[in-house]
N, C-alpha and C positions, 0 to 999 in steps of 0.2 A: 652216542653216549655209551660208556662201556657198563659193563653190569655195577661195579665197585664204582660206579663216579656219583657223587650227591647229585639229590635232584636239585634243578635251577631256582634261586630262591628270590623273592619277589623285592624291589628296591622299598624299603620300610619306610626310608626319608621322602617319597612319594607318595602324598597323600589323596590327588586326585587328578585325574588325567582328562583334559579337555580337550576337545575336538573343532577347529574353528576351518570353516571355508576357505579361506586365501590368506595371502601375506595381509592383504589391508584390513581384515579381521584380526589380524595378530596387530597391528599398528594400533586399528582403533581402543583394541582391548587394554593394553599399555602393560603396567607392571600386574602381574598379576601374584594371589599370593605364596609365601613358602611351602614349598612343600607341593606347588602343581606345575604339572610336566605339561606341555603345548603340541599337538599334534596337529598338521594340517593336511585335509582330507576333503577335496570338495564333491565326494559322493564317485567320484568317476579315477577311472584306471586302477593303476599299481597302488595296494596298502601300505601306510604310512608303520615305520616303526613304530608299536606301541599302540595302535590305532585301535589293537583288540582289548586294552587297559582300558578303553574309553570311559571315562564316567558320566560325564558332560560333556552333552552336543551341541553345536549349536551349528543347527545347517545351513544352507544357502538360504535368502529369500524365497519363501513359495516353495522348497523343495521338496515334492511329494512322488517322484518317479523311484520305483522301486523300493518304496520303504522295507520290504521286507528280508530283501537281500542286505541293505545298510545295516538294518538291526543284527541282523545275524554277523555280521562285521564287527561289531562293538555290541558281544553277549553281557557285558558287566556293565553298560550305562546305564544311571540312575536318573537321569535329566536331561530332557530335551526342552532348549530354550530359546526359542521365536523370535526373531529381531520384528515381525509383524503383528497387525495388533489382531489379523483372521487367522483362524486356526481349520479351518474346512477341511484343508487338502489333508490336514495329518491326525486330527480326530480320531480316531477309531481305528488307526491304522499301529498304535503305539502299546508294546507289549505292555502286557500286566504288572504292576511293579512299578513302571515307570512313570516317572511327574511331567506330566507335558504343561510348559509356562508361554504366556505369551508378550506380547507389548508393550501391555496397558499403560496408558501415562506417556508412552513416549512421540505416539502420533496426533493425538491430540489437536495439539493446538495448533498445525500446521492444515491438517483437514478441515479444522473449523474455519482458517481462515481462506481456504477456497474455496467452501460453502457462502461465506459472506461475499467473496469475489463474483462469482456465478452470478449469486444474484441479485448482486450490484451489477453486474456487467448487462443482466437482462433485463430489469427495471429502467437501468438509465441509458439503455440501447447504445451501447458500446459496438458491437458488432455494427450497428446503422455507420457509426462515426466511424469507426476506422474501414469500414469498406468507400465511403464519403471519401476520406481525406486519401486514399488508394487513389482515387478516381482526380481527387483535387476540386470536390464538390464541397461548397459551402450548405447544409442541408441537415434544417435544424427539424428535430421530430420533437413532440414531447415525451418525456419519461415520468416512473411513478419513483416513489421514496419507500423506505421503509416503516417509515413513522405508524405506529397503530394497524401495521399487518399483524394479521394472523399467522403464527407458522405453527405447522404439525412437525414434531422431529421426533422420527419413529425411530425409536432404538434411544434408549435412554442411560448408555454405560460412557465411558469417557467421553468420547467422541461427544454424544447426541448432549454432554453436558456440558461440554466445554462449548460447542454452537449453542446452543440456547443461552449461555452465558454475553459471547458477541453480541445475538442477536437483541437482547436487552438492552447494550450500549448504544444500539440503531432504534431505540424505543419502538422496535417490534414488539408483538406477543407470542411470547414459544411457549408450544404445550408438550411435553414430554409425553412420550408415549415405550409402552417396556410388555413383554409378555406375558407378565404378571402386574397385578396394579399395586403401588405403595402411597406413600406418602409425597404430592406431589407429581405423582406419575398414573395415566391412567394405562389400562392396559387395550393391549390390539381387538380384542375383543367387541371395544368401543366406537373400534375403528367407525364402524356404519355409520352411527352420530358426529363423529367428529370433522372428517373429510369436507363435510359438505360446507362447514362453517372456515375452511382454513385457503388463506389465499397462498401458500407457499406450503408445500411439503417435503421434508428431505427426509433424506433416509441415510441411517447409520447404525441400522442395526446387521447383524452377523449374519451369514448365510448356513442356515441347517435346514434339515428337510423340513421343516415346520414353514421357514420364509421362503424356502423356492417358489417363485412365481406369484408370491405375495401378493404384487402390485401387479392385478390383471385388469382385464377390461371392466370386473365391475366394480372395483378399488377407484381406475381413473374417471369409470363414470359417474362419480357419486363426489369425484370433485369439481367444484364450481366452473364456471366457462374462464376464461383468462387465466385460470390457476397456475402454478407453475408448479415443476416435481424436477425436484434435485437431486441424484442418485451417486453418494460419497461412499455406499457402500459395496455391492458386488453385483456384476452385470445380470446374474440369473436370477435376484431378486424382482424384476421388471419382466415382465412380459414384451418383449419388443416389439411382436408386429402387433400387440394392441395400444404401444405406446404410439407408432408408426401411425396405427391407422386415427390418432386422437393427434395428434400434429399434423398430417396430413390434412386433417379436415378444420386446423384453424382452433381448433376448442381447447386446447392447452397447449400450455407451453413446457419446455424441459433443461436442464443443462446437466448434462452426464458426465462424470468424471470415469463411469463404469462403464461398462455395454457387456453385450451378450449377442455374436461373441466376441472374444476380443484378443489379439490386437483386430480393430476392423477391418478386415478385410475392402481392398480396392472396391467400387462399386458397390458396395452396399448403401443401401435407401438412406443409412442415417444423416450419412456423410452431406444429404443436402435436401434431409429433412428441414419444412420450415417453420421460426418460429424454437429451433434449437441452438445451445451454446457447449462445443463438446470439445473436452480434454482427456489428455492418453493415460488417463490413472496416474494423474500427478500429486494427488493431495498430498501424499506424506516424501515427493521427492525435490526434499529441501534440502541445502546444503548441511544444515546439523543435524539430523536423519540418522547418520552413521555414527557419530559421537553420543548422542542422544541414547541410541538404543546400545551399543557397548558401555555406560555409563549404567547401566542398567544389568546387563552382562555381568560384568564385573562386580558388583554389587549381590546378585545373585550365585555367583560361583562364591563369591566370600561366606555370604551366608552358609551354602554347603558345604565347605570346606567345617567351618567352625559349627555347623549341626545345627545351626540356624532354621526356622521354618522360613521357607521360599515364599515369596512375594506370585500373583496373578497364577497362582496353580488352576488350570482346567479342569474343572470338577463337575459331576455328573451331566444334567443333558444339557449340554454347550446352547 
């Protein structure tokens, strides 16, 4: 630029510069409104024209590797927005200024219904019958019902509300349980009294250092003998080798959609731990998963566009 040339002046008919993962980000997002420019950036290689306009992110699933080089990428974004409903890895990690949003609402009811899976599958020994009919064995066992169980379902935010909802339709009893106690809901606190009365426990609450390792050896021993513990939330909420060492010895049962660590590794104990039902962190991958949560996206970019207050903003201690 020579001395006499104006400085470069910024496109005014641009009102807000979004940041999206991949083309199927840009697919799922669809029309988006006047006046916002679409960048796509999935954290890796060469920067995108415009990428340092950013105002709204919205990153990979789970992308938490080098946040702080990404920020510095995109100095002017005002909003980073989660297609997941955990926010762990990005917590604390997000400049000052900035609105970090998460899920809520959109995983729901796909978790809940593999929380009801789980433990239909392990109640009515699913796993017995299709190893049976593997073999070509007729080989009938008895199973239990839902009917008038107790469930504990720790973590009482969408998730643990939308399963306690299901599990009412299976005339179980779901008791809400939340970090704090309201109306309805007791808090973890309680835990020590409640455990011991509950034949099924799941967990759906959020992983912060408060629930690391939550559910240790004196959590699962203060639950009844045939219990079962269903883990919808994150693998380092569970203590492993005390869950190991309470499966291993017969006295509870589990079905984990999480683990720690995870993906599991070849040869680890779990994999043929018995008396377990284990899936690869499938609860929210459902086919409208992507729609679901871009529906949501775009909803949220409208809001900020037009000055709107943001929906699921993460606010103080997560």
């Amino acid at each position: 630029m020579t001395p006499d040339a104006p400085a470069p002046s910024r496109d005014d008919s641009v009102r807000a510069t979004v940041c999206l993962p991949d083309e199927n980000a840009v697919d799922l997002l669809g029309d988006v409104p006047d006046g916002v420019r679409v960048v796509v950036w999935d954290g890796t290689g060469p920067h995108p024209d415009g990428l340092a306009d950013t105002t709204f992110w919205v990153p990979q699933v789970e992308d938490s590797d080098d946040l702080e080089a990404k920020f510095e990428a995109m100095p002017r974004v005002e909003v980073v927005q989660l297609t997941s409903a955990g926010v762990e890895d990005v917590v604390g990690h997000v400049p000052d200024g900035v609105r970090l949003c998460d899920a809520r609402g959109v995983h729901g009811s796909s978790v809940a219904e593999l929380v009801l899976a789980l433990v239909l599958a392990t109640y009515r020994r699913l796993p017995h019958f299709i190893d049976a009919q593997r073999e070509g064995e007729w080989s009938l066992v008895q199973g239990e019902d839902l009917r008038d169980k107790r469930v504990l379902v720790v973590g009482a935010g969408d998730l643990g509300e939308q399963t306690a909802r299901r599990l009412e339709a299976f005339d179980a009893v779901p008791t809400l349980v939340a970090r704090t106690a309201r109306d309805g809901v007791h808090s973890t606190d309680e835990l020590p009294e409640l455990l011991p009365e509950a034949d099924v426990v799941v967990l759906t609450l959020p992983l912060t250092p408060q629930t690391t390792g939550l559910v240790d050896a004196a959590f699962l021993a203060r639950m009844p003998r045939g219990a079962l513990l269903v883990n919808v939330a994150r693998g380092k909420v569970v203590d492993t080798a005390a869950l190991l060492a309470e499966l291993e010895s017969g006295r509870l049962r589990a079905a984990l959609d999480v683990v720690e660590p995870e993906p599991l590794p070849a040869g680890h104990p779990l994999w043929s731990a018995p008396g377990l039902v284990l899936t690869p962190h499938a609860a929210g991958h459902v086919s409208a998963a992507g729609p679901r949560a871009f529906a949501l996206v775009r909803e949220q970019l409208r809001r900020f566009v037009e000055g709107e207050p943001l929906e699921n903003v993460v606010e103080g201690d997560y």
